[in-house]
VOPAGU-2260 file (C-alpha; in pm, 1 decimal, decimal comma):
REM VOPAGU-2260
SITE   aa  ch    i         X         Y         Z
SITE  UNK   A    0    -315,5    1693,6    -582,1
SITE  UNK   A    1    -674,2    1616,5    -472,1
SITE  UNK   A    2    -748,9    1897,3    -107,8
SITE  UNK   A    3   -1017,6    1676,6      89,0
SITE  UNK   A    4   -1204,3    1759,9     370,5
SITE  UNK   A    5   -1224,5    1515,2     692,5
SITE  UNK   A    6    -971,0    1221,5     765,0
SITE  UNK   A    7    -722,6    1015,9     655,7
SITE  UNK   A    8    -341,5     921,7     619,5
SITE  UNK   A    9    -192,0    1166,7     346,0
SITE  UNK   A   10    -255,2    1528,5     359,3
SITE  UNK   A   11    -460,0    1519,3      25,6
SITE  UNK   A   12    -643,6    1193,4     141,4
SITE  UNK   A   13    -687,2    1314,7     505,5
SITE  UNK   A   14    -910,3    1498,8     474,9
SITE  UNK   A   15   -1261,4    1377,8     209,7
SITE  UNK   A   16   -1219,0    1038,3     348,6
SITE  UNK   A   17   -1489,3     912,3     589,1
SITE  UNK   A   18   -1451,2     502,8     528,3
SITE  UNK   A   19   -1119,7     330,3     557,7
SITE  UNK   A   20    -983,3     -22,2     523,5
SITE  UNK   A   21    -666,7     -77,5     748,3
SITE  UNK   A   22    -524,9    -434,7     706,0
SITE  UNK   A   23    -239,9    -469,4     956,5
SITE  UNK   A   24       3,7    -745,1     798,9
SITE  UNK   A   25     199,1   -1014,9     987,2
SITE  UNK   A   26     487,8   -1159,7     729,8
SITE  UNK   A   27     674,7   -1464,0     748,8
SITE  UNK   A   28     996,2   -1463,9     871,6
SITE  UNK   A   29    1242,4   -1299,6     603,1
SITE  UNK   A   30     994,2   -1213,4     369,6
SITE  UNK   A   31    1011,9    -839,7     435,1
SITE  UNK   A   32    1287,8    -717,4     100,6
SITE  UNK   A   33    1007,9    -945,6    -102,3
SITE  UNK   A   34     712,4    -757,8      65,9
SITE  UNK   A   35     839,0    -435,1      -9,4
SITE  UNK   A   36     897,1    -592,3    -365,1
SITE  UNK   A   37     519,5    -696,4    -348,6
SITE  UNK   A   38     373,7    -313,1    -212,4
SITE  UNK   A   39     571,2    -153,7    -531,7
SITE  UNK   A   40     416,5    -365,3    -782,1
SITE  UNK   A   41      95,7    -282,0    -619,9
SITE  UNK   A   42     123,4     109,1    -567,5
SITE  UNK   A   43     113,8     122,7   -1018,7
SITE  UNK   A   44    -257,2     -70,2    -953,5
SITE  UNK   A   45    -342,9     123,7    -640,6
SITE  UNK   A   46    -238,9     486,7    -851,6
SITE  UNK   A   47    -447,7     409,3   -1130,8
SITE  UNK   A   48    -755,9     322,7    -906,9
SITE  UNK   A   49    -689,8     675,7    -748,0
SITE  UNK   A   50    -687,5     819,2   -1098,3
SITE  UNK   A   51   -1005,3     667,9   -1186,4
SITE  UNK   A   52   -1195,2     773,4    -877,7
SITE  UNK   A   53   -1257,7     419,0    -736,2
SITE  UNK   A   54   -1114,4     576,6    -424,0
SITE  UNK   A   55    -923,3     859,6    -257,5
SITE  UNK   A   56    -594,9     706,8    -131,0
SITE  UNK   A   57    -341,2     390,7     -41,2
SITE  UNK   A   58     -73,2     398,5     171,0
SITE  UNK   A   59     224,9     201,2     332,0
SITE  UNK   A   60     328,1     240,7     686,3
SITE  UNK   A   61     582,0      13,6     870,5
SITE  UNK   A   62     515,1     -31,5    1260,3
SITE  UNK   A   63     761,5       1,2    1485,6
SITE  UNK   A   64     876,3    -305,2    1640,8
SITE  UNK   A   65     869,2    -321,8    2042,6
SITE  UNK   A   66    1049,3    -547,0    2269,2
SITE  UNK   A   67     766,6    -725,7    2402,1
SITE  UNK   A   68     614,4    -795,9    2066,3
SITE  UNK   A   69     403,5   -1132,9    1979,7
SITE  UNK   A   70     429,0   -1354,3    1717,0
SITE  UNK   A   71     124,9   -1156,6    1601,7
SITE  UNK   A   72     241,0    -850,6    1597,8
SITE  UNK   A   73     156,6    -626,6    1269,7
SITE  UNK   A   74     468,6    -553,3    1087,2
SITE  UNK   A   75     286,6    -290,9     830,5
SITE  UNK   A   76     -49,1    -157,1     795,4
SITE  UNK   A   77    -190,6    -103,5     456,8
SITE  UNK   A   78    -466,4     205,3     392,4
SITE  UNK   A   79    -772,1     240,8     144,2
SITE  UNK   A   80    -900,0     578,4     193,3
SITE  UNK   A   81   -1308,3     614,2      57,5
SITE  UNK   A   82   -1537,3     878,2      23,1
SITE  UNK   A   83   -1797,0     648,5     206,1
SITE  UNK   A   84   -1910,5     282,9     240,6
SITE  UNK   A   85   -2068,2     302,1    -115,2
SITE  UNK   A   86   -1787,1     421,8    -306,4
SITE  UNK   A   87   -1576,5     128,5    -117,9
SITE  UNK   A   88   -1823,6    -168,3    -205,9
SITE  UNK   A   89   -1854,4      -0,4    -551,0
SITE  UNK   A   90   -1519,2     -46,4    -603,1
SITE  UNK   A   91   -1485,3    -409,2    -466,2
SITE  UNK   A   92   -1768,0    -514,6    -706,9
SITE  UNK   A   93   -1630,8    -467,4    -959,8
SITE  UNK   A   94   -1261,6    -527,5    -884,1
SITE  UNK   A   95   -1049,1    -849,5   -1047,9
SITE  UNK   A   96    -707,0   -1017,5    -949,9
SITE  UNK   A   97    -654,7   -1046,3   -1372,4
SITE  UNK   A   98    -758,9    -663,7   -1447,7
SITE  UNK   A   99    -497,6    -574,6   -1145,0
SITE  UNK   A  100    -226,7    -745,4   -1256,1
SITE  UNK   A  101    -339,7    -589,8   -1629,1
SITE  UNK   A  102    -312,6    -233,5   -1475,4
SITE  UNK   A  103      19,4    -350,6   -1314,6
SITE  UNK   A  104     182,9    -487,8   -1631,9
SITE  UNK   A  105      19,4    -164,1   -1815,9
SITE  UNK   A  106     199,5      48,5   -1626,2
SITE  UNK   A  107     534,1    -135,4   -1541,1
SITE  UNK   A  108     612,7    -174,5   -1957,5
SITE  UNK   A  109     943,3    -133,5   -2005,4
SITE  UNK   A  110    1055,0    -172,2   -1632,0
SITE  UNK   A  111     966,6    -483,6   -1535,9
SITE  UNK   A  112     842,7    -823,7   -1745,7
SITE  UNK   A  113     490,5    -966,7   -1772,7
SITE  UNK   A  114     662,4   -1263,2   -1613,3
SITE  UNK   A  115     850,7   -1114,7   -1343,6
SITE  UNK   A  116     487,2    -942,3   -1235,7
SITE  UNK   A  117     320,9   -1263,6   -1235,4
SITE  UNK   A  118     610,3   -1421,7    -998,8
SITE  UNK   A  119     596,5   -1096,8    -753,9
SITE  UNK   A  120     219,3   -1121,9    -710,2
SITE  UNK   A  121     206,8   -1502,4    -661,2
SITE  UNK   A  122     450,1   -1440,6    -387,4
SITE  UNK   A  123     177,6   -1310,5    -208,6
SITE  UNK   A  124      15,8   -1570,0      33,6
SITE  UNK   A  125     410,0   -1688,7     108,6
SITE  UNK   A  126     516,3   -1365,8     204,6
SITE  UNK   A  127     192,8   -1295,6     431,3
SITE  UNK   A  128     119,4   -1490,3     729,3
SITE  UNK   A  129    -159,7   -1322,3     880,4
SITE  UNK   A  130    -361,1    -983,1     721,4
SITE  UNK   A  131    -598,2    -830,3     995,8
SITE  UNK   A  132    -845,0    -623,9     792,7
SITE  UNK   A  133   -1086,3    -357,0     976,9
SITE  UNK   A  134   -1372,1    -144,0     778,4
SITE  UNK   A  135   -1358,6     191,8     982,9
SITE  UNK   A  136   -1633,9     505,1     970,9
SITE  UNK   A  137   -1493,6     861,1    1092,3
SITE  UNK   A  138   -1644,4     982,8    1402,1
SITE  UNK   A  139   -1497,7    1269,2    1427,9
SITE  UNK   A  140   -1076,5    1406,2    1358,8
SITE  UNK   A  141    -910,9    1751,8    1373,5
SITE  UNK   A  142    -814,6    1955,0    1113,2
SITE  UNK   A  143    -491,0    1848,9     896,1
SITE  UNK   A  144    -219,4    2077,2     932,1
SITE  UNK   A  145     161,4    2094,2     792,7
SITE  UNK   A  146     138,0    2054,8     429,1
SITE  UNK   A  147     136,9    1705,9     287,6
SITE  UNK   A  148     292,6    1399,9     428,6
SITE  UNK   A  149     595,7    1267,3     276,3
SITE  UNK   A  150     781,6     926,0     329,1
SITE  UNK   A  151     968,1     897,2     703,8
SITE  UNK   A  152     675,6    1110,1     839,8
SITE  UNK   A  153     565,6     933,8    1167,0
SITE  UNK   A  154     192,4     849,5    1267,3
SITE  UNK   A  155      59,6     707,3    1605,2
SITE  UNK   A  156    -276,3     508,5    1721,0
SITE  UNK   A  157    -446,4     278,9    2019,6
SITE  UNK   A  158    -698,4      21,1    1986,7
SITE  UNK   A  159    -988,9     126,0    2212,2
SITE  UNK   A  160   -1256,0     -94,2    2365,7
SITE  UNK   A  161   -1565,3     106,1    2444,0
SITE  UNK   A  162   -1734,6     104,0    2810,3
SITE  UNK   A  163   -1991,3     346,0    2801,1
SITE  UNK   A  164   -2266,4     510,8    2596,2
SITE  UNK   A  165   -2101,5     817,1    2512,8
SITE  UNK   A  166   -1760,8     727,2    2467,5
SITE  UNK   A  167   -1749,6     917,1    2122,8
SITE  UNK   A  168   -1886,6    1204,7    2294,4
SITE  UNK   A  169   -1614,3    1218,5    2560,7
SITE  UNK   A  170   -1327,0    1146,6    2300,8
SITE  UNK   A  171   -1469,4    1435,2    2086,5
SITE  UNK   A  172   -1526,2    1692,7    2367,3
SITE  UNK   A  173   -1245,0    1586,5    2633,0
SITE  UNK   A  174    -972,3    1505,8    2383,3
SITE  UNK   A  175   -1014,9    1628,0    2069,0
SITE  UNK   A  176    -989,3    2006,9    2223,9
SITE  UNK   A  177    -665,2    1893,6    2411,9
SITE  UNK   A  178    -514,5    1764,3    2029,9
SITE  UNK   A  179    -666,7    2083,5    1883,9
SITE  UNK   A  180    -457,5    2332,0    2138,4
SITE  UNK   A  181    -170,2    2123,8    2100,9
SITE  UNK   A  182    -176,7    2106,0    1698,7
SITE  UNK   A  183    -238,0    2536,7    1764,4
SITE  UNK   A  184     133,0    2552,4    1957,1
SITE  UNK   A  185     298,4    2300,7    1677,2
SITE  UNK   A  186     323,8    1974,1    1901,3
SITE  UNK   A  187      72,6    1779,6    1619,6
SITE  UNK   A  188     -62,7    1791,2    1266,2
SITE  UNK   A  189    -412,3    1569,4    1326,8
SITE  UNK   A  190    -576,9    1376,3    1585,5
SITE  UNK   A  191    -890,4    1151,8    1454,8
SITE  UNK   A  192   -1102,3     872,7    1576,8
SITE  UNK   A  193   -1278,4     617,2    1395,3
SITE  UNK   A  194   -1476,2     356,5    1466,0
SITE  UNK   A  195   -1456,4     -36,6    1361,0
SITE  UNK   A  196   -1754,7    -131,9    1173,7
SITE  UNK   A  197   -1669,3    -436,6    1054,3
SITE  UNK   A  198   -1353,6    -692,8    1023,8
SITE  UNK   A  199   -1243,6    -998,9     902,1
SITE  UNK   A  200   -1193,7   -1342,4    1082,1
SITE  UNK   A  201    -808,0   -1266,0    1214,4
SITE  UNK   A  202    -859,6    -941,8    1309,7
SITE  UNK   A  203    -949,0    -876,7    1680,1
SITE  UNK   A  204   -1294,8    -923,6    1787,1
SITE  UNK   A  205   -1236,2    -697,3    2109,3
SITE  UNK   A  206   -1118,3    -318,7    1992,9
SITE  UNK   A  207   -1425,3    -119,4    1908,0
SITE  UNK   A  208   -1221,1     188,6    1817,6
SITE  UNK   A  209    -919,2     320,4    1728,6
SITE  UNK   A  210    -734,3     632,0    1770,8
SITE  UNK   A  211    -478,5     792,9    1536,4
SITE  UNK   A  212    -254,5    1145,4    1576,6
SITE  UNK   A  213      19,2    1289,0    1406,9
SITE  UNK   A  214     281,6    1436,5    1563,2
SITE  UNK   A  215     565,6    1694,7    1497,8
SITE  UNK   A  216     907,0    1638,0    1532,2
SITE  UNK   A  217    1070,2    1724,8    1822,3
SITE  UNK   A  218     715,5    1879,8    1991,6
SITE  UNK   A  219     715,3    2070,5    2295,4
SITE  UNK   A  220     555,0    1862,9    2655,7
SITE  UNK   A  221     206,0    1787,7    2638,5
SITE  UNK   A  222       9,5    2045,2    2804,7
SITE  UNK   A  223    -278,0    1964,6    3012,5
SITE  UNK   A  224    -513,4    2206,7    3186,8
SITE  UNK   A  225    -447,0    2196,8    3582,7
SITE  UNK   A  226    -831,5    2314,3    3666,3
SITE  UNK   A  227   -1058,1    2066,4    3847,7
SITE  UNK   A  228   -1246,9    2012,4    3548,1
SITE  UNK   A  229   -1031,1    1929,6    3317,5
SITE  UNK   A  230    -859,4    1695,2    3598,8
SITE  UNK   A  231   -1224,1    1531,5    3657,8
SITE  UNK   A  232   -1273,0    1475,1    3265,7
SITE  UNK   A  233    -921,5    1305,9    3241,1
SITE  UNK   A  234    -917,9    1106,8    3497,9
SITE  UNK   A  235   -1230,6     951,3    3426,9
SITE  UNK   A  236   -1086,1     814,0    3052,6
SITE  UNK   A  237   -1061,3     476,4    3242,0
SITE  UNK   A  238   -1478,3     463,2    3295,4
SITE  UNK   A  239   -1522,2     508,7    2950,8
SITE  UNK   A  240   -1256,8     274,6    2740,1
SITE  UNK   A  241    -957,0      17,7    2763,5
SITE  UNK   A  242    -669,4     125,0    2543,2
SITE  UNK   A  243    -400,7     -99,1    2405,5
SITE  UNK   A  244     -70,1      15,7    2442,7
SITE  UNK   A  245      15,4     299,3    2158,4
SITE  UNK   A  246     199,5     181,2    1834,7
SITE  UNK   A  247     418,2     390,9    1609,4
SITE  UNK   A  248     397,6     372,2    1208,3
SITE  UNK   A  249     606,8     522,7     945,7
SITE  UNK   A  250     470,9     595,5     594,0
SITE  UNK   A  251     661,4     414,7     304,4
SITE  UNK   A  252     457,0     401,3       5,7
SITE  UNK   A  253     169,8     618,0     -86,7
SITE  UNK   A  254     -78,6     751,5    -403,2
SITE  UNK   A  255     -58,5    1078,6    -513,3
């Protein structure tokens, strides 16, 4: 398997990847055994465009459901993983619904019929009832620790709305170190935060950020250091962004 270098969402993929698309999908009610249907049709195309070096990952994760949850609440978040912006628009050029399902079909002989295909991935705007894309450039992320991720393996983020000027620069020296000590004594694998560059009509025009970590099972208390600094730095996180509550995500389906 490909070893990367900065971000994102599987331990081979984590790390090269500095441009992600995250569309957060709102189904219909009932439609989720046919979306799951849809997503493993789709991993043969999304395999074959890792193969080919369109791109450096896709993955599945399901989102937790919480009590207090919307009607637009995301019920799975989808992940293209790129090298850059470049290799992500390269891609899109020259990408077709008919050379898709082609891969699809190509690599599905033998398990599933042409027609059967077809009827999955027409299914597609009737299982979906909302798909909030974002475009999002690394600012800056931990290392990746743990070995790679594997199906059931939980993953957390926040929407952020900047405030200030140097709100990268706090999140990178005030919180990053704090994720960096805690991934040291085993309580996370990665911390990273990226930044929304660009989105479609549905998504959210107010988040300019978000944040992601990965924890470990069963981790130890958060530590925090108890000197006035460090207390100063902390409690100032209110001056310089508004954070959504956190959401949890579990990873389903993914590339090699």
């Amino acid at each position: 398997m490909k070893k990367l270098f900065f971000l994102f969402l599987l331990a081979p993929a984590i790390s090269l990847a500095q441009y992600v698309s995250a569309e957060f999908v709102v189904l219909n009610n009932g439609t989720d055994a046919d979306y799951n249907q849809l997503e493993k049709v789709w991993k043969v195309y999304h395999q074959k465009s890792v193969d080919s070096g369109e791109k450096l990952g896709w993955s599945v994760w399901k989102r937790t459901a919480k009590e207090n949850d919307g009607e637009g609440a995301a019920h799975y978040v989808i992940f293209n993983q790129f090298t850059s912006k470049a290799q992500r628009d390269k891609m899109m050029k020259g990408w077709s619904m008919s050379r898709a399902t082609s891969i699809m079909k190509a690599g599905l002989k033998g398990k599933m019929s042409s027609r059967t295909i077809d009827n999955v991935v027409k299914k597609d705007n009737q299982i979906k009832k909302q798909v909030r894309q974002y475009e999002l450039q690394v600012v800056d992320a931990t290392p990746f620790v743990g070995g790679d991720l594997k199906k059931g393996d939980k993953m957390s983020y926040a929407a952020m709305t900047q405030k200030l000027d140097d709100y990268e620069q706090y999140e990178s020296e005030v919180w990053k170190p704090m994720f960096e000590r805690e991934i040291l004594r085993n309580n996370f694998r990665w911390w990273g935060l990226t930044k929304i560059v660009n989105r479609n009509d549905s998504a959210y025009k107010k988040p300019t950020h978000l944040v992601w970590n990965i924890p470990v099972e069963n981790g130890k208390p958060f530590m925090e250091d108890e000197d006035y600094m460090s207390r100063k730095m902390r409690s100032m996180m209110d001056d310089y962004r508004e954070m959504s509550p956190g959401n949890e995500l579990t990873l389903v389906y993914s590339t090699n």
